[in-house]
KERO-866812 format. One record per residue (C-alpha): x, y, z. Coordinates in steps of 0.1 Angstrom, whole numbers, padded with zeros to 4 digits, always signed. Each point is the difference from the previous one (the first is absolute). Example, Ala and Ser with C-alpha at 12.3 -4.5 7.8 and 13.67 -1.06 7.14 Angstrom:
2
+0123-0045+0078
+0014+0034-0007
end
This chain:
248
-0294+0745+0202
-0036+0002-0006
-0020-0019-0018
+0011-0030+0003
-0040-0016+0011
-0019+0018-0023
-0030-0015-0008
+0002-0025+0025
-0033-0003+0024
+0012-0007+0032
-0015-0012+0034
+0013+0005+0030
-0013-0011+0036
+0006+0016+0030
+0009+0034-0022
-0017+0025+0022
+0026+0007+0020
+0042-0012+0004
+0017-0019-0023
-0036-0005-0020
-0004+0037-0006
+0041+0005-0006
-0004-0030-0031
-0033+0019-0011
+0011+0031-0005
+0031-0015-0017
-0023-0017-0022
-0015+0030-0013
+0029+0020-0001
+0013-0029-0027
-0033+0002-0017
-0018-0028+0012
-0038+0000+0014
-0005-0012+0036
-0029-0015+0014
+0007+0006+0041
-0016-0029+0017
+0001+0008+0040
-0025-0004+0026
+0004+0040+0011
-0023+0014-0024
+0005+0038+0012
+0039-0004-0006
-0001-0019-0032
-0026+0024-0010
+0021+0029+0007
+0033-0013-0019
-0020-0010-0028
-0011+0036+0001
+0036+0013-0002
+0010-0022-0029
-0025+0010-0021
-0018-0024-0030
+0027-0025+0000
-0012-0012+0031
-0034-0016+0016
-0008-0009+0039
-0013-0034+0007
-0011-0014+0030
+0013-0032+0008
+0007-0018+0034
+0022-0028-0015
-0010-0029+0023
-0031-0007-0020
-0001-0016-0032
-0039+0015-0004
+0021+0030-0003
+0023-0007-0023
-0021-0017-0026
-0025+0034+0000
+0031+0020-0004
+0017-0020-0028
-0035-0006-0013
+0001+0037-0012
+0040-0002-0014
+0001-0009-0036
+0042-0004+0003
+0023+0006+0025
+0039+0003-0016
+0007+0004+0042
-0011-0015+0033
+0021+0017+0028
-0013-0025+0034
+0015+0028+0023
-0029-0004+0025
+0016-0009+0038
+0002+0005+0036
+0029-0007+0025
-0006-0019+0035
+0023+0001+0027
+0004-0022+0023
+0023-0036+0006
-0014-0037-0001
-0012+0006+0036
-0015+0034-0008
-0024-0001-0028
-0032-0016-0002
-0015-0025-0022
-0024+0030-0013
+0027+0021-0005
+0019-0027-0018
-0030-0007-0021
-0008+0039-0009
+0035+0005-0012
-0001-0032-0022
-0034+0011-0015
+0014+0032-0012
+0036-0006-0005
-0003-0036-0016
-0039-0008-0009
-0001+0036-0019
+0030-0010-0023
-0012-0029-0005
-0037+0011-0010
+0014+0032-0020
+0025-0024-0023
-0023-0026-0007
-0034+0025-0008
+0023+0020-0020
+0007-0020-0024
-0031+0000-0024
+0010+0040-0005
+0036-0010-0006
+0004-0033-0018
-0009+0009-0036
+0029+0031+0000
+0022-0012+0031
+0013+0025+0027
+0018+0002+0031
-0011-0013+0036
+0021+0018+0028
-0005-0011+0037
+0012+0021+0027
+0023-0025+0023
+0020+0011+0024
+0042-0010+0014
-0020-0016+0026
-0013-0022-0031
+0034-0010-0001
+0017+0002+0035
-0021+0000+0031
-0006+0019+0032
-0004-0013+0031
-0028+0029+0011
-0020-0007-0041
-0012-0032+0003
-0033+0004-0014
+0016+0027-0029
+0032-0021-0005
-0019-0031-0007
-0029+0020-0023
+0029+0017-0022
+0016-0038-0005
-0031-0013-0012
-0001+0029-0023
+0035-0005-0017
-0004-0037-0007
-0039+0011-0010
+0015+0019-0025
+0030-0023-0014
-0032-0030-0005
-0023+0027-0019
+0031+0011-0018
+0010-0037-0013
-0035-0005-0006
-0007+0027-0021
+0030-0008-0020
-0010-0033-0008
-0034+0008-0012
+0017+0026-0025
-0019+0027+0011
+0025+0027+0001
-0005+0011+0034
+0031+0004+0023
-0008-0003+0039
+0028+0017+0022
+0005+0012+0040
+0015+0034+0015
+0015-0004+0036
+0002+0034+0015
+0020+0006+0033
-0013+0019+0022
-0015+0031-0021
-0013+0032+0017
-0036-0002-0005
-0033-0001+0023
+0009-0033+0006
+0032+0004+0013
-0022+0029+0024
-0026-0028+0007
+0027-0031+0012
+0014+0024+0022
-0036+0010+0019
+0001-0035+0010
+0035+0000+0016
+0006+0014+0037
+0032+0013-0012
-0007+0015-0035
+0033+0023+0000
+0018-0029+0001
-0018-0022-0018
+0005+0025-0024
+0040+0000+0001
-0001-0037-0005
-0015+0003-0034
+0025+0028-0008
+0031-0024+0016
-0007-0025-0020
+0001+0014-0037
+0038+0007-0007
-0004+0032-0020
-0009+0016+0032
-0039+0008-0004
-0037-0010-0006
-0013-0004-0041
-0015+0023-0016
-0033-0011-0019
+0007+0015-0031
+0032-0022+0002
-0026-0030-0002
-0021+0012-0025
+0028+0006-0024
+0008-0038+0006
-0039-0005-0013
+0005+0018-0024
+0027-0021-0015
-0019-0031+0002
-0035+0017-0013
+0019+0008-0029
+0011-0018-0036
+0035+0005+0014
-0002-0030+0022
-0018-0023-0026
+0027-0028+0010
-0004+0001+0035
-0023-0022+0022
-0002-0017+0033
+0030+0023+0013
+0005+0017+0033
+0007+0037-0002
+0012+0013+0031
+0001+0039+0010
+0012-0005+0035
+0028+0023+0006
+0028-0027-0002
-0021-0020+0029
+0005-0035-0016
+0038+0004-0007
end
């Protein structure tokens, strides 16, 4: 199918690379235009390059709301707000510090949070679609994730509050969450620079996803899709998983 954003002005954080470049170019293969908000300017130059008009490179680091309001300030609507932006920390209870625990909140949780509630003057007049990237370990922890296990939690029952919210206000804008498994990107490639044993670190994602292998991140961005377009107009609040069979 194609076609099925067109028109739609879409934002997407973290899109300069992995799953935010797979949904961007997704986007504009459905006819959408993407703003691709990332703090690696010379990558989100560069694939803004390859997809041509339909898409613009903003820098954003989305722990600052300074940021955000400058950015949104020049946005007339967004149809779209993709809060993709995240890192993963490894490491147990005993392991990570406090300022490890506190970067991965200020990305993972303090830059949905900024991102849905700035949005919103460029999306309440029309209403749209909010999609935040959770995770399965949103929804079932690991022992070895504390800091990312209890940042994608916050971020699913962040998004079932904005997405009663929203409906109660009547503003027509539906807030959902995708909870990848374990998806070959350079974050997968990044986790596994912080083990001592990254081959089989890198089994244990494999062994735990029943079909027998990593995701793919077009296989997440064609669950974006879905909710980005009018084809999920009666869904909100929901859990999409793309996991590999992982929370059977």
């Amino acid at each position: 199918m194609t076609g099925r954003l067109q028109g739609k002005v879409t934002f997407v954080t973290g899109g300069a690379s992995g799953l935010g470049a797979a949904i961007a170019r997704r986007f504009v293969g459905e006819g959408a235009s993407v703003l691709i908000a990332d703090v690696d300017a010379a990558a989100g130059e560069a694939l803004a390059t390859e997809l041509g008009g339909a898409a613009r490179f903003v820098a954003l680091d989305v722990r600052f709301e300074d940021q955000w309001l400058a950015t949104f300030a020049t946005c007339e609507r967004i149809d779209v707000l993709v809060n993709n932006a995240g890192i993963t920390t490894l490491g147990s209870i005993e392991d990570v510090t406090l300022e490890q625990f506190r970067h991965e909140f200020d990305i993972d949780v303090v830059g949905v949070f900024l991102g849905s509630k700035h949005v919103l003057p460029a999306m309440t007049t029309h209403g749209g679609s909010i999609i935040n990237m959770s995770s399965l370990c949103g929804v079932r922890a690991q022992a070895d994730l504390i800091a990312y296990n209890a940042a994608k939690a916050a971020v699913t029952h962040m998004t079932k509050s904005c997405a009663l919210h929203f409906a109660q206000k009547g503003y027509g804008i539906r807030c959902n969450s995708i909870h990848p498994g374990a998806i070959h990107t350079d974050m997968i490639d990044k986790v596994m620079a912080q083990s001592d044993d990254p081959q089989a670190l890198y089994a244990g994602f494999v062994a735990t996803h029943p079909i027998g292998r990593l995701g793919k991140p077009e296989e997440v961005a064609a669950m974006a899709v879905y909710l980005a377009s009018d084809e999920s107009a009666f869904t909100t609040g929901a859990e999409f998983r793309v996991d590999g069979g992982s929370s059977i």
